[in-house]
C-alpha positions in Angstrom: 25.5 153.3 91.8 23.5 156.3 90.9 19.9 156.6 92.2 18.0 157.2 88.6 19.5 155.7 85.5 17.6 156.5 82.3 18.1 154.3 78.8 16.9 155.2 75.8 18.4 154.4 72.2 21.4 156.3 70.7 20.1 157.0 67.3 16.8 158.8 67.5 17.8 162.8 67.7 19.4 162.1 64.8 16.7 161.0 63.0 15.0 163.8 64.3 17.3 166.6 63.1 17.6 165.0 59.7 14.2 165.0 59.3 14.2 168.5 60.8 16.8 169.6 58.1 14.8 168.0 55.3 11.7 170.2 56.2 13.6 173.4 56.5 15.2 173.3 53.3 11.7 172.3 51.3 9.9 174.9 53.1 12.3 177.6 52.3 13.0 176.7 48.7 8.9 176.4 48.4 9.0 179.3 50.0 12.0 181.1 48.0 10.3 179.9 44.7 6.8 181.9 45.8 4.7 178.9 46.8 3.5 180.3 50.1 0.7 177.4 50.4 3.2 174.6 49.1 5.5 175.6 52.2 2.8 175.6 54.6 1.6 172.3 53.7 5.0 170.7 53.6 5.7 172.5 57.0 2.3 170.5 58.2 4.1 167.4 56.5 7.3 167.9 58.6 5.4 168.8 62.2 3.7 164.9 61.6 7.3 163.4 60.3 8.7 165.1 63.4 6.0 164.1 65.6 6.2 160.2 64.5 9.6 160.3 65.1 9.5 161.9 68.7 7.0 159.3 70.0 8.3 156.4 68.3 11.7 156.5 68.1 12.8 159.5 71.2 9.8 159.2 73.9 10.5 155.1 74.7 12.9 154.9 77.5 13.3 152.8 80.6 13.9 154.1 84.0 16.2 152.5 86.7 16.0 153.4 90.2 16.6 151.8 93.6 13.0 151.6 94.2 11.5 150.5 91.0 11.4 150.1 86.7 9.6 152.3 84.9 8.9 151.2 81.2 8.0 154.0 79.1 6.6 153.1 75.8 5.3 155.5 73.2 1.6 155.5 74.7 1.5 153.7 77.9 4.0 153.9 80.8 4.2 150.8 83.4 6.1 151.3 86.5 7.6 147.9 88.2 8.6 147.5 92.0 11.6 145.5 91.8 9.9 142.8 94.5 7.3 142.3 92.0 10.1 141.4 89.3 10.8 137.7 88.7 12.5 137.6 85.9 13.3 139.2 82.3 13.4 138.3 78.6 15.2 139.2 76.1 14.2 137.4 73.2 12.3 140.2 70.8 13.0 142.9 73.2 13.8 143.6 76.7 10.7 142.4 78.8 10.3 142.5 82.9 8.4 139.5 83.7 5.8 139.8 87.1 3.3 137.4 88.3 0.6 138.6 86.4 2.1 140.3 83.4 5.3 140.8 80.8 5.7 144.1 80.0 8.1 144.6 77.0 10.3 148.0 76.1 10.2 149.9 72.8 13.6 151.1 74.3 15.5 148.0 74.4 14.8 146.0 70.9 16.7 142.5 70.1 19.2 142.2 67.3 18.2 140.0 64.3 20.4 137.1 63.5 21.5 139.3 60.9 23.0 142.1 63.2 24.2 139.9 66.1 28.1 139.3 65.8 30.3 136.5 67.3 30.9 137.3 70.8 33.8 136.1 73.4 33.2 135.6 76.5 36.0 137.9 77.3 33.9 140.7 76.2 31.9 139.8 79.5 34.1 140.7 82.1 32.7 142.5 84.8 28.9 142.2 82.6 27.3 140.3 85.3 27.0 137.3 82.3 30.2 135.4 83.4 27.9 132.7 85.7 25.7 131.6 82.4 27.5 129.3 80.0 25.5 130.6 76.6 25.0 134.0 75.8 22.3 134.7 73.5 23.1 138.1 71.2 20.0 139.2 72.6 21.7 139.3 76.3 25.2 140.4 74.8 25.7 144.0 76.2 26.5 145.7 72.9 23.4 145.1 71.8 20.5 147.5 73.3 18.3 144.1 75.1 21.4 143.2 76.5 23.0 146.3 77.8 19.3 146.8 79.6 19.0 143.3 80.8 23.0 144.1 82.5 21.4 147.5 84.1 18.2 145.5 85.2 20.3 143.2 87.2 22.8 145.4 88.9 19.7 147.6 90.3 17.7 144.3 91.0 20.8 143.5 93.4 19.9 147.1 95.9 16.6 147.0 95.5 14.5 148.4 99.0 11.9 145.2 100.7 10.1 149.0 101.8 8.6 149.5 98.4 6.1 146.8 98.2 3.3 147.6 95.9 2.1 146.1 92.3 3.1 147.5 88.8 1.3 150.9 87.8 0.3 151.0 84.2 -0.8 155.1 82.8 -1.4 156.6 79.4 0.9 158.9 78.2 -1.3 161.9 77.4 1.3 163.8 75.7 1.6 161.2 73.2 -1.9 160.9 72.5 -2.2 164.6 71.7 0.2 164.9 69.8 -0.8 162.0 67.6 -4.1 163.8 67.2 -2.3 167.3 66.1 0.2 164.8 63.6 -2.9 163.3 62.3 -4.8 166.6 61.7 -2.0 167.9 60.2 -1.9 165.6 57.7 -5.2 165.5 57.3 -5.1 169.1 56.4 -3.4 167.5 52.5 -6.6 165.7 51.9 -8.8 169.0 52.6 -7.9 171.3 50.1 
């Protein structure tokens, strides 16, 4: 098993070059048509769109490695020793359960009882889910909980009794200033 495993969800970079797309073509038509103040604002526009997407939909990820979990959520980051981890839920989104805390990942949601399909167990073979005798679609691995809760649990099984320590919780910085440069570039509509 690799050292440092990184999930994160599948769609977001596309999200962010359609949206990306969307502001180049209305800033060079704006700007194509003579509206040089039009196109800046709607530039502005697309640096916030861009920026909302980046830290809500790219920036949350969670980090495997033989030593700990790191949850990374858009503005706080929590990192886990896998001795303090006693268990994980799945219900609304993947969550590492300690002693004192849950700390959930924007990474990971749970499908809704809409998206969750009939499952087999044969599509568990070699999941790590063949011991439990109901699945929930949360815990199936095609859904983004459940392929998180399967990664949790084969790097809970090396973890390394060195690495004691309790669960670091930061601010991500970056996040926060570029929420403040979103905001003031939309605040920049209500101005003139």
């Amino acid at each position: 098993m690799q050292d440092v495993h990184i999930f994160r969800g599948k769609v977001g970079w596309v999200y962010l070059i359609a949206a990306n797309l969307i502001v180049a073509l209305t800033f060079f038509s704006f700007l194509y048509a003579g509206y040089v103040k039009e196109a800046m604002v709607s530039l502005l526009n697309g640096f916030a769109v861009s920026v909302v997407i980046w830290i809500f939909v790219i920036m949350p990820k969670i980090v495997y490695s033989n030593q700990r979990i790191e949850i990374h959520n858009p503005f706080t980051t929590v990192k886990v020793p896998w001795t303090e981890v006693i268990g994980y839920l799945t219900k609304y989104s993947f969550t590492v359960q300690t002693v004192t805390a849950k700390y959930s990942s924007w990474a990971a949601p749970a499908p809704s009882i809409f998206a969750a399909r009939r499952t087999h167990k044969a599509d568990f073979k070699s999941r790590d889910l063949t011991s439990k005798t109901i699945i929930t679609p949360s815990e199936s691995p095609n859904s983004a909980s459940g392929a998180a809760y399967v990664l949790a649990m084969r790097y809970q099984r090396s973890i390394q009794t060195d690495e004691l320590g309790s669960p670091v919780k930061s601010i991500n910085w970056t996040s926060v200033v570029l929420s403040v440069c979103a905001l003031a570039a939309v605040a920049y509509n209500f101005v003139h």
